[in-house]
C-alpha positions as CSV (number, residue, x, y, z in Angstrom):
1,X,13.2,-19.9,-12.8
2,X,15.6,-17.2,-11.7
3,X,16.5,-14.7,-14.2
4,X,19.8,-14.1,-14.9
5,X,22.1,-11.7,-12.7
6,X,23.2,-8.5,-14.0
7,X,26.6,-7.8,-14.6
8,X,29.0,-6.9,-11.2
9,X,27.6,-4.5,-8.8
10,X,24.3,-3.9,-10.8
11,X,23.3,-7.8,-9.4
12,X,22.8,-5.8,-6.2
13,X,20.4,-3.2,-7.4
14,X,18.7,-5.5,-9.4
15,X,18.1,-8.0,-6.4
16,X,17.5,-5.1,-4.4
17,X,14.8,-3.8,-6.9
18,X,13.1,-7.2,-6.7
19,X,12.8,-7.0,-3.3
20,X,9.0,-5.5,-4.1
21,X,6.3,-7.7,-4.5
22,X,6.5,-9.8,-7.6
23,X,4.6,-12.9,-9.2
24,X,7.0,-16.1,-9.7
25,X,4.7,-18.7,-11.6
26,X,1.6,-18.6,-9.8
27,X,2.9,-17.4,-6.4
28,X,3.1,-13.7,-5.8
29,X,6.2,-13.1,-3.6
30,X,5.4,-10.1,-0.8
31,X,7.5,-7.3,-0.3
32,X,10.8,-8.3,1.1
33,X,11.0,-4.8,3.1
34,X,7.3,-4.2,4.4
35,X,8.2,-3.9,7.8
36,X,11.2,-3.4,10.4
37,X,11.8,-7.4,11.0
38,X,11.6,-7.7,7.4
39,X,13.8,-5.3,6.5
40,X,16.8,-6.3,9.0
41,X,16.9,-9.4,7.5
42,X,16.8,-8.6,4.1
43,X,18.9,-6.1,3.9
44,X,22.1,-8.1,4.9
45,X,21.6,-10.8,2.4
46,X,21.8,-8.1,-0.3
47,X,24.8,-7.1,1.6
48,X,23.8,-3.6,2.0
49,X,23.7,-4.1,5.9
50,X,25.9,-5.6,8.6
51,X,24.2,-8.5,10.0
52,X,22.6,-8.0,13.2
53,X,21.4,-4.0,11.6
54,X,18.6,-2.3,13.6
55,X,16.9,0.0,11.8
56,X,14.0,2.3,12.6
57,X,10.9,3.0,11.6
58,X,11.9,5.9,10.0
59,X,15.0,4.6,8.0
60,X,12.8,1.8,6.5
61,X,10.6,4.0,5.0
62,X,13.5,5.7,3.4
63,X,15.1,2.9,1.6
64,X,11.6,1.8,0.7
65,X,11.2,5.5,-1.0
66,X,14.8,4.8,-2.5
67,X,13.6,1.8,-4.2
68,X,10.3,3.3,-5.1
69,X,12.3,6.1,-6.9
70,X,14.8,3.7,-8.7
71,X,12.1,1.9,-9.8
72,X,10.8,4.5,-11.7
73,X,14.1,5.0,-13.1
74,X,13.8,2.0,-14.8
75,X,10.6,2.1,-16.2
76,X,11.9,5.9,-17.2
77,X,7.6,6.6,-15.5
78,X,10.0,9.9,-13.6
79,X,7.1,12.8,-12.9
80,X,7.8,15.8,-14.5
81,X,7.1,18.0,-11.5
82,X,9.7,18.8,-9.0
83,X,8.6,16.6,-6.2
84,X,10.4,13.7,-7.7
85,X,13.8,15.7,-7.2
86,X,12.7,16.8,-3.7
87,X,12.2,13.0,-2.9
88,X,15.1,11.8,-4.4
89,X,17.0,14.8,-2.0
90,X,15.4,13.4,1.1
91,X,16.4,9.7,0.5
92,X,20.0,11.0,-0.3
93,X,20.1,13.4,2.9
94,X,23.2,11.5,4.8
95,X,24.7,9.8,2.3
96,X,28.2,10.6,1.5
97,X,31.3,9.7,-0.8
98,X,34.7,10.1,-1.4
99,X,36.3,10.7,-4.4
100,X,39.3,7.6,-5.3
101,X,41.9,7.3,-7.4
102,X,42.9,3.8,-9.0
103,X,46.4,2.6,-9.9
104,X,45.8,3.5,-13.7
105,X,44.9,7.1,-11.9
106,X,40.8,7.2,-13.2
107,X,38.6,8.4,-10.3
108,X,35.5,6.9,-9.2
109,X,33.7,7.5,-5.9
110,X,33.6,5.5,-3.3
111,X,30.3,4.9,-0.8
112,X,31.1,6.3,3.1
113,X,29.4,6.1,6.5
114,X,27.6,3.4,8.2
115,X,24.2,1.8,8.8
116,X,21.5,2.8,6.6
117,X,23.6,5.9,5.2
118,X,26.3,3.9,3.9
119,X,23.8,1.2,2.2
120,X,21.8,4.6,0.2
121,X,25.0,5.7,-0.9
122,X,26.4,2.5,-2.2
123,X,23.1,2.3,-4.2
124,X,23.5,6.0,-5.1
125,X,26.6,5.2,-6.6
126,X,26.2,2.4,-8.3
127,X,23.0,3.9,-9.9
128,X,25.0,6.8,-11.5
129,X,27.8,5.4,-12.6
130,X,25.3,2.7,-14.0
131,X,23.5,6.1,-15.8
132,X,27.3,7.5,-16.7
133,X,28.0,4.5,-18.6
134,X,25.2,3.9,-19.7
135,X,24.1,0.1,-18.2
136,X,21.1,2.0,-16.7
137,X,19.1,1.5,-19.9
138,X,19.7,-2.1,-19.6
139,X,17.3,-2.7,-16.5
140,X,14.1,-3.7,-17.6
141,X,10.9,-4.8,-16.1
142,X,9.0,-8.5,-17.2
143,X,6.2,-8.0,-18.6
144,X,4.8,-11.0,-16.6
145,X,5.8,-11.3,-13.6
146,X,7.1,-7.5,-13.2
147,X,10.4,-8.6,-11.5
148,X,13.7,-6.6,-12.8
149,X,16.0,-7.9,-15.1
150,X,19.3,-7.2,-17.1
151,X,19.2,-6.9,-21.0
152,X,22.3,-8.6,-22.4
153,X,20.6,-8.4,-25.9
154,X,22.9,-6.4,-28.5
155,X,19.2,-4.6,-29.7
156,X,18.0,-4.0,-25.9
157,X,14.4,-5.9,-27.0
158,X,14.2,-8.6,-24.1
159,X,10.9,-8.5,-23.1
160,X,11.0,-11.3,-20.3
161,X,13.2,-12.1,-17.1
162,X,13.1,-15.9,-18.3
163,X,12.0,-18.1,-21.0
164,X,9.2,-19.3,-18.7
165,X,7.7,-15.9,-18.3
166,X,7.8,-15.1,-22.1
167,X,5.9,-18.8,-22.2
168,X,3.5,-17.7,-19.7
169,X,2.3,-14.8,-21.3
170,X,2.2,-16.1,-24.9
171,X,0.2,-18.9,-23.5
172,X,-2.4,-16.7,-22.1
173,X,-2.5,-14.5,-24.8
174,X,-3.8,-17.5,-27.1
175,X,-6.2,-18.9,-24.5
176,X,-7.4,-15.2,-24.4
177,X,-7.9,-15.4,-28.5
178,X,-9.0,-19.1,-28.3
179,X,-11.8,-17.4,-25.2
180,X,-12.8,-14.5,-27.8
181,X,-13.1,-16.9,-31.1
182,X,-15.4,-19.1,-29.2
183,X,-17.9,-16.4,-27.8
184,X,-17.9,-14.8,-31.2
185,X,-18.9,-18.3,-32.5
186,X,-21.8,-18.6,-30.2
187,X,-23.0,-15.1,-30.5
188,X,-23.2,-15.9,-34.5
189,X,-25.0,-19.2,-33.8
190,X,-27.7,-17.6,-31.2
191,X,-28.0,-14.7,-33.7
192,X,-28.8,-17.8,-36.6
193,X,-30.9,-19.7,-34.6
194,X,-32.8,-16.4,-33.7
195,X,-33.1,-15.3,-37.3
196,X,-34.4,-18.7,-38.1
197,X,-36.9,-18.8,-35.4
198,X,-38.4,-15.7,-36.5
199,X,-38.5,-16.2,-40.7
């Protein structure tokens, strides 16, 4: 079951995000950018790339860093030292905007360059004017199968990508209880039969 997509542009960091290895049902998913190939294939389909995008060693590292660090955005798990800033600096060394106006005259920026550059940037962007407006605090992680998802609950409580996932997990938290009931049971029988052995 595929969870449902976040609102406009935030359906492309969320794919984006779930691009790292992830569980669906009983199959875990690998990591959509673990290598060049991968990675030039990928990155197109999430329309972050021109088709037919080369990219080296180098750059593929960096967008895997950038999706390391929005990650952690998410699950707000930021370090508190400064290496996270220094990181975040590195991965945003060659990305550029430019400031736009609209008709009604509010500015917003607008992503610039090309190749890898212009697909860090468009992330860039989207992530702070996600964090300006406050959507940010919508993407959560499932607590089963760890892929990221949109909150459209008024509270914010979703706990799961998808009913099935929230099925999943209740279901092996009972067989887990229904495990723990029936080994306490037999330690209290062996303990029983012991005691009576031994009158």
């Amino acid at each position: 079951m595929v969870p449902r997509a976040a609102p406009g542009e935030l359906e492309r960091v969320r794919r984006f995000l779930n691009t790292a290895e992830h569980k669906d049902g009983r199959k875990t998913i690998p990591d959509r950018l673990r290598s060049r190939r991968e990675a030039e294939i990928w990155l197109p389909k999430l329309e972050l790339l021109p088709a037919g995008t080369e990219l080296t060693k180098s750059e593929v590292q960096r967008i895997r860093k950038l999706r390391e660090v929005l990650a952690a955005l998410v699950l707000e798990a930021r370090p508190a030292d400064a290496s996270f800033l220094d990181t975040l600096r590195e991965i945003a060394e060659g990305a550029r905007f430019r400031l736009v106006f609209g008709a009604d005259g509010r500015p917003w920026m607008r992503a610039v360059g090309t190749g890898l550059d212009l697909a860090v940037a468009s992330l860039l962007r989207i992530f702070l004017e996600a964090k300006h407006n406050g959507r940010w605090s919508r993407f959560k992680v499932c607590g089963a199968c760890h892929r990221v998802f949109y909150d459209y609950a008024q509270n914010r409580s979703t706990k799961w990508c998808t009913p099935l996932c929230g099925d999943q997990v209740r279901s092996r938290k009972y067989l887990r209880r229904r495990r723990e009931k029936e080994e306490r049971i037999r330690r209290e029988e062996e303990a029983a039969r012991f005691r009576e052995e031994h009158r």
